[in-house]
C-alpha positions, -999 to 999 in steps of 0.1 A, spaced: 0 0 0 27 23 7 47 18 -22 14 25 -43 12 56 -25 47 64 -33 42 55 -67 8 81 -68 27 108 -50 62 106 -74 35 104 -104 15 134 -98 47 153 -85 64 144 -122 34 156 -137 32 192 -120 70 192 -123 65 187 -163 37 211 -166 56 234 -148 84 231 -171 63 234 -202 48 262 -184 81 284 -184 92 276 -216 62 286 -232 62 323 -212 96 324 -223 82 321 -262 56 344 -256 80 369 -236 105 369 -270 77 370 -293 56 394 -284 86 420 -273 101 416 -308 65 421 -326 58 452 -307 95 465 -308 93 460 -345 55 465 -354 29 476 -331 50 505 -316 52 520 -347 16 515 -360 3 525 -328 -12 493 -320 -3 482 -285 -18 503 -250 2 496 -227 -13 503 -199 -48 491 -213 -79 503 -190 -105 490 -216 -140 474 -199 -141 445 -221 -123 426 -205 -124 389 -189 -124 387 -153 -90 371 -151 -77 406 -157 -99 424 -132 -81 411 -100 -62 433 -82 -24 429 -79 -23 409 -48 -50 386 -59 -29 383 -92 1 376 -76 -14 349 -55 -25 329 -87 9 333 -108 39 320 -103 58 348 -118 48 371 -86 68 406 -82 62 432 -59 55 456 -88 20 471 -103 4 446 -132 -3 461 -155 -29 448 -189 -11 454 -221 -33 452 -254 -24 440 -286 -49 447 -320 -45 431 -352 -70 448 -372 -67 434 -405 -65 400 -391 -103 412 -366 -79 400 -337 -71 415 -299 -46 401 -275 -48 411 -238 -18 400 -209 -2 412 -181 28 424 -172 47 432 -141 72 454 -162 71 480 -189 102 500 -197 104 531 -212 112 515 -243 85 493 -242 99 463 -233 80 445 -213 81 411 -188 49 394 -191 31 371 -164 7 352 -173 -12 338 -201 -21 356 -234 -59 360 -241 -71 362 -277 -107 377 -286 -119 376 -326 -144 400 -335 -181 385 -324 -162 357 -304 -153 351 -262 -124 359 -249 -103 326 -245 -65 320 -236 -40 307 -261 -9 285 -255 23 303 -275 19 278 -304 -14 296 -313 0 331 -304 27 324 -330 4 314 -354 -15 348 -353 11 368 -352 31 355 -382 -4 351 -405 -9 385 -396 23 393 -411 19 375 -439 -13 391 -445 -3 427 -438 34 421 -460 13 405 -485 41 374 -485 34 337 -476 31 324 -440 66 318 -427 59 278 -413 100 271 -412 96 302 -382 67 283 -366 89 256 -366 118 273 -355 95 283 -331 80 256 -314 117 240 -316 125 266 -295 103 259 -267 107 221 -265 144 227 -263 142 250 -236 122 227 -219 148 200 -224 173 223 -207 148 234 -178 147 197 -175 182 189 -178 206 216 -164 229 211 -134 227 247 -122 259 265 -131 256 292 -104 262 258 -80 286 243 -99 322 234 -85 358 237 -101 340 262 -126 358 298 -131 334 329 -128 336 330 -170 325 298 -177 296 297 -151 283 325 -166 291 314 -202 266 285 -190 242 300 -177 217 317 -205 187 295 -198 167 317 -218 187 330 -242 184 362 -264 156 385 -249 147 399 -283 146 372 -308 110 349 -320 130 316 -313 158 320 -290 167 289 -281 158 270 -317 187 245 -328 179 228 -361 196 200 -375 207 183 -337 186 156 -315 182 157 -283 206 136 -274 235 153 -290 219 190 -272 222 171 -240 260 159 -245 274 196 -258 249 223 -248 262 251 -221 230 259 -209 233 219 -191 267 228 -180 280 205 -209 320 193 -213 326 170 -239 360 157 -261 369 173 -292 367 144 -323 400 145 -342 404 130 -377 444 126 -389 449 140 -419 478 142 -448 500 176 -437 492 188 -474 458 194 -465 464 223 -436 453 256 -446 465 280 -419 471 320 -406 481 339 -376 496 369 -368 517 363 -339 544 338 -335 522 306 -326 507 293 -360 474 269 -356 492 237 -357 511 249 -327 480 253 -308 465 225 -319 490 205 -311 490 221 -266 456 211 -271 457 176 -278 497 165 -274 506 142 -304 531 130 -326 502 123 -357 490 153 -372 459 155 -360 431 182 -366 399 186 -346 362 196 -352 332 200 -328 311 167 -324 280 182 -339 301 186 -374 313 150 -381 282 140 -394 284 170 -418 319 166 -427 312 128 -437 292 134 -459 311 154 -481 323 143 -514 361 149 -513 362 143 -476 347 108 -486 375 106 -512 404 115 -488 399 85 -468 391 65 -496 430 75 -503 439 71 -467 447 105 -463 419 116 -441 412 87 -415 385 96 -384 401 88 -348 376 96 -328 369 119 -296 404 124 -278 418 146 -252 404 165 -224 370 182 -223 365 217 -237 338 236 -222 309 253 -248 301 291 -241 274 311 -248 279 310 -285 277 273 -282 301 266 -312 329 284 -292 344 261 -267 371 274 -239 402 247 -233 411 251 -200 444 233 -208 457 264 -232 433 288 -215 420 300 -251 391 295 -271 386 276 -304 351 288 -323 346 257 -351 316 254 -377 288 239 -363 262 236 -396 237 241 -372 210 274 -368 211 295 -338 191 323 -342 194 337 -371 222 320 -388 234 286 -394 272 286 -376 295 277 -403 332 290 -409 339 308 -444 373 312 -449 369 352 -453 350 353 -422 380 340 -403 407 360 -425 389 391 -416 386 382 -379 427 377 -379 438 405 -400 416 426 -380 433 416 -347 465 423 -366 454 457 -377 439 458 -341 471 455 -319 492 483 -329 468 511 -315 463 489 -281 486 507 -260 479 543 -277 438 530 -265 448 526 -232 451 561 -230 418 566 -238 404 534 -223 420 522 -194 393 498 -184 386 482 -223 404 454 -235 397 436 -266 402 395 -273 421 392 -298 415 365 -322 453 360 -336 450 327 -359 428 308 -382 427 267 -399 409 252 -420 415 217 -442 417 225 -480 412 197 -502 418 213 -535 447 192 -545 427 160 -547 397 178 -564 390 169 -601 370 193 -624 337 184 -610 343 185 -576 352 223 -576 320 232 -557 331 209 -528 366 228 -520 351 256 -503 321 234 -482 348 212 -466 369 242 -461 336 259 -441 333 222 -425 367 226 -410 371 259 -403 384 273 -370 390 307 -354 413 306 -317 409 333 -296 427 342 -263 418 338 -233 418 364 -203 450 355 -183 448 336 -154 459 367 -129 437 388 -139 407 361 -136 414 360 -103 419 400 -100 389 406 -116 365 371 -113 347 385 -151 319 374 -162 300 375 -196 272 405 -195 243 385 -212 242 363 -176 243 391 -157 211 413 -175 193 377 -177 162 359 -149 168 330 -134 145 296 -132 123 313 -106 119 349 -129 145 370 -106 169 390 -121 205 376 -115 220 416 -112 194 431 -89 200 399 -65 240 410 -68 232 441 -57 207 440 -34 234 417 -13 258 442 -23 237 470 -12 232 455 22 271 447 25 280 487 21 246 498 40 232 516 8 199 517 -4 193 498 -38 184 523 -57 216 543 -47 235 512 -54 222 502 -82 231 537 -98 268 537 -87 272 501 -101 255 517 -134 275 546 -137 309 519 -133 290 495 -161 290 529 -186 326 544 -175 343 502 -183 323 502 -217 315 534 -229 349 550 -237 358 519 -255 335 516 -275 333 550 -287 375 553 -288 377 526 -314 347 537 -337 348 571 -338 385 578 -336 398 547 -349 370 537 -373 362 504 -360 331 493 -353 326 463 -332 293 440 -321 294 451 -277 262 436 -278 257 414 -240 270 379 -254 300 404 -265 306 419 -235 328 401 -203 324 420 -172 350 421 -147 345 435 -108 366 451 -82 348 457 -47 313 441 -65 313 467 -91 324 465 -125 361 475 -133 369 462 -166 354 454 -201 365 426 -225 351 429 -261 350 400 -285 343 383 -322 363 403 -343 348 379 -371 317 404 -371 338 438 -369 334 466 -393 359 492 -406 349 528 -419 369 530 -450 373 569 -440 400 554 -415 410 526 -436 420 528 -472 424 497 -496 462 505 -496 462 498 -456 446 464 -461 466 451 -485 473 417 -466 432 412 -468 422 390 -498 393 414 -516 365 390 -505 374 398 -466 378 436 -474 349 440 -489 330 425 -464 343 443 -431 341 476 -449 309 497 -436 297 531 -444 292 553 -412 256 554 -410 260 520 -412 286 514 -386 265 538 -359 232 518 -366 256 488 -355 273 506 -323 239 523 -315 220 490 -314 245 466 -299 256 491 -271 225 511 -265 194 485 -270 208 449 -268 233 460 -239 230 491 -221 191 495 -223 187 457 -211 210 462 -181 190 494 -175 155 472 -179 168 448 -151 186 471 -128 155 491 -124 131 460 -119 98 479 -132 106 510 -113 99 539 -134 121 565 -109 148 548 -117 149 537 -146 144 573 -155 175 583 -133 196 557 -152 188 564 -186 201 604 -174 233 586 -159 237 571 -195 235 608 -208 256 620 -183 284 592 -195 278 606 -229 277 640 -227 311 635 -205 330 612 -227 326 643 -257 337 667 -233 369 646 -226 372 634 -259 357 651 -289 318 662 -296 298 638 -322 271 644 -341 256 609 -334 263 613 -299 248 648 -297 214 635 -316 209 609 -288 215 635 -260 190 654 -282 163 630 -277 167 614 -313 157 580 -323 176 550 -312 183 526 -343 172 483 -331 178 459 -350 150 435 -363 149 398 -355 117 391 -363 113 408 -398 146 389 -401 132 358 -400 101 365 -410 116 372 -442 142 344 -442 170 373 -451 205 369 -440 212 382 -405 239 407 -427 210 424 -445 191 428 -409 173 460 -412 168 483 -382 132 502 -367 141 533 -349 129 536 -315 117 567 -295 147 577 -278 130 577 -236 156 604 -230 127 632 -253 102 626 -229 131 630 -196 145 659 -209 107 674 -214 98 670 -179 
């Protein structure tokens, strides 16, 4: 009898468990969709109230606060607040509640959408549904076809962040972990503003399980040994890729690894196929220590070199599938190369900015066993094998300054808190400040490590990196931040007003013409990376739905700006924002929606909440 009780009591406590689980990934879909759809759309056309007051409707949204927070499990102390959503073309409302709402309009929802047709009940939806509606509504208003691959991408989304839910270990417990990787490990959620955040086509779940950070993964490299003829390799410093390779996994074969994920891929390949017919190519196996993923989940950090390897995953996270093109990788080294020379003369201007360089590059080139027809196949098994190493931060100044990447920092946790107000409220209570006072000083630290950086490199040195939060490594003296480390030079930009062909002659002209970016172009890249992805989302959490201070923090970010032109030099792009002028954001949604390359991303300018400060 007992033991049937047991059994009852672990059956219904798996079932809650699993509901609850489906529960959060699902809120975490809605959450990503519906803040990218009214970033991108419903701002603009003027159809979302955010603060909705409307009689019609159901009762569920009639409770007070406390009787809301009592049936949610997403309860915060702030006001709720009912946010609408009209479709009109499509006869469609939307009605949910939210606990936050930025100035921006970014918004933390907490509980389930509710969808009303014209002549029809109210009646909640699951975030299948909501999907559904919201990309035929595109469709219809574009005038295109229904996107089903995002729908897809969609739901994979959800049932993989369920999987992790499920399956991760906790990182913020984990033991023998540095601050870096923890953190690296610890995006549950993963990017705020995207439709399908955590979507991974072209992997089970199996594999997910076995090299995923968000489950605290480590896992062997697979190494194939290959003929010395087929090593394709650059760096500009002293220790060429085979070197590196070689610290990784000690060997007297010449070995050459790719990520797990990738053999598959690689297999198949015609002149891969034909290499070990020949014996030249031969597949080992998994050898060597474990690497641990990061954030980027193709980059993997050896702790044995203290350096990171970012391989070709043919795999597609967010809005690209992860592969290696040989320019891509040429760029990303010459860049560090062109990069280093104005390090020290930075340092002047930046004490607290660092940047990763990314000195060396390898890939596997099979051209020379390629006949006629097999031409195509060179540069797919060159992608297949590609690799970009990047340094590590040294071990010294890990321990000086225990950093940690900025994405896990501006992110909630399994239970909805947000990881930095916790930090500070202990904080806080350590140096007998109130938050609020806190939470501004550890603000104003955040925009004096990044800010001059940032600005330094691109408007004085014409280089315009991505310091968007999976970017940006954080590192703290005293709990606040101290230093900034900037990386993925593969994705940095140069203003050709700075850089001449002539001074990029070592770039072949398929890598210079793709790092080369008009200004306009470059400042829609700095303003959204720095201002919306990061500095706006750490704003977003810091403030915790209080409007006093986010308000305060948003004039702290002016303050930094208006400070670093008085130090350095005025900018009209600079002096626009402090004007109140729109602030450009990139679009994820239309991005997908659209199937386009993430490179031909286009941008929806956002009211800029420092017009409506500086009215006041």
């Amino acid at each position: 009898m007992s033991t049937q009780l047991h059994d009852i009591n672990t059956s219904t406590s798996n079932k809650y468990k699993n509901e609850v689980n489906q529960r959060l990934s699902e809120m975490n879909a809605v959450m990503c969709l519906l803040n990218c759809y009214i970033r991108e759309y419903a701002l603009g056309k003027g159809e979302v109230i955010l603060d909705d007051h409307q009689a019609d409707a159901p009762a569920l949204f009639k409770m007070t606060s406390n009787d809301f927070n009592k049936a949610d499990n997403f309860n915060n102390a702030n006001e709720h607040r009912r946010i609408r959503l009209q479709f009109p073309e499509s006869n469609a409302v939307i009605l949910i509640k939210a606990d936050q709402v930025s100035l921006l309009g970014r918004v933390r929802f907490v509980n389930q959408a509710y969808l009303k047709h014209q002549g029809l009940a109210w009646h909640p939806i699951d975030a299948s549904t909501l999907a559904r509606l919201i990309v035929e509504h595109l469709a219809l208003v574009m005038a295109t076809d229904v996107n089903t691959e995002l729908l897809e991408q969609i739901q994979n989304s959800i049932n993989i962040t369920r999987l992790f839910i499920e399956n991760g270990n906790h990182a913020d417990e984990a033991t023998g972990y540095s601050s870096l990787i923890k953190s690296e490990q610890s995006l549950l959620w993963g990017h705020a503003m995207h439709p399908a955040p955590k979507s991974r086509d072209g992997v089970t779940f199996d594999q997910l399980i076995s090299c995923s950070p968000e489950v605290q993964a480590q896992f062997p490299l697979y190494w194939f040994k290959i003929a010395p003829q087929f090593l394709k390799q650059m760096s500009c410093d002293e220790f060429p890729p085979a070197d590196l390779i070689g610290q990784v996994n000690p060997t007297d074969e010449l070995l050459y690894p790719c990520h797990p994920w990738e053999v598959e891929t690689i297999l198949k390949q015609p002149l891969v196929k034909k290499a070990i017919k020949a014996g030249l190519i031969f597949g080992v196996g998994t050898l060597g220590k474990n690497v641990f993923p990061t954030s980027s989940v193709r980059t993997v950090y050896c702790e044995k070199t203290n350096s990171f390897m970012k391989f070709s995953i043919h795999v597609r996270l967010t809005n690209c599938v992860r592969k290696n093109a040989w320019y891509e990788l040429e760029s990303a080294v010459q860049l560090s190369k062109l990069i280093k020379p104005h390090t020290q003369q930075a340092k002047e201007h930046c004490p607290k900015f660092s940047v990763m360089q990314e000195p060396a590059a390898s890939t596997l080139d099979l051209s020379s066993i390629a006949s006629p027809d097999e031409q195509d196949n060179i540069k797919e098994v060159i992608e297949c094998f590609g690799i970009l190493y990047r340094d590590g931060i040294s071990h010294e100044l890990q321990q000086q300054y225990q950093p940690e990447m900025a994405g896990a920092l501006f992110a909630w946790d399994k239970k909805g808190d947000s990881i930095c107000v916790k930090r500070i409220e202990v904080l806080a209570t350590q140096k007998k400040l109130d938050y609020d006072a806190l939470a501004s000083q550890w603000f104003e630290a955040y925009l004096d490590a990044l800010l001059p950086g940032v600005f330094h490199y691109f408007f004085d040195l014409g280089i315009a990196f991505e310091p968007h939060l999976q970017n940006t490594v954080v590192g703290f003296e005293n709990g606040l931040p101290a230093h900034i480390w900037l990386r993925d030079l593969e994705g940095t930009k140069l203003m050709q007003s700075h850089w001449p062909e002539q001074s990029l002659t070592e770039m072949s002209e398929r890598a210079r013409s793709s790092v080369y970016y008009t200004r306009e172009l470059g400042w829609n890249r700095i303003a959204y990376c720095t201002l919306i992805n990061n500095v706006s989302e750490a704003i977003f959490h810091l403030a915790n739905g209080h409007r006093a201070l986010e308000s305060t923090l948003w004039l702290v970010l002016a303050e930094a700006v208006k400070n670093w032109q008085i130090k350095e030099e005025a900018q009209p792009e600079l002096q626009g924002f402090l004007r109140g002028e729109a602030i450009p954001s990139k679009n994820n949604l239309t991005t997908r929606l659209l199937k386009h390359a993430d490179s031909l991303s286009s941008y929806t300018n956002l009211p800029n909440p420092l017009l409506q400060l500086l009215e006041k």
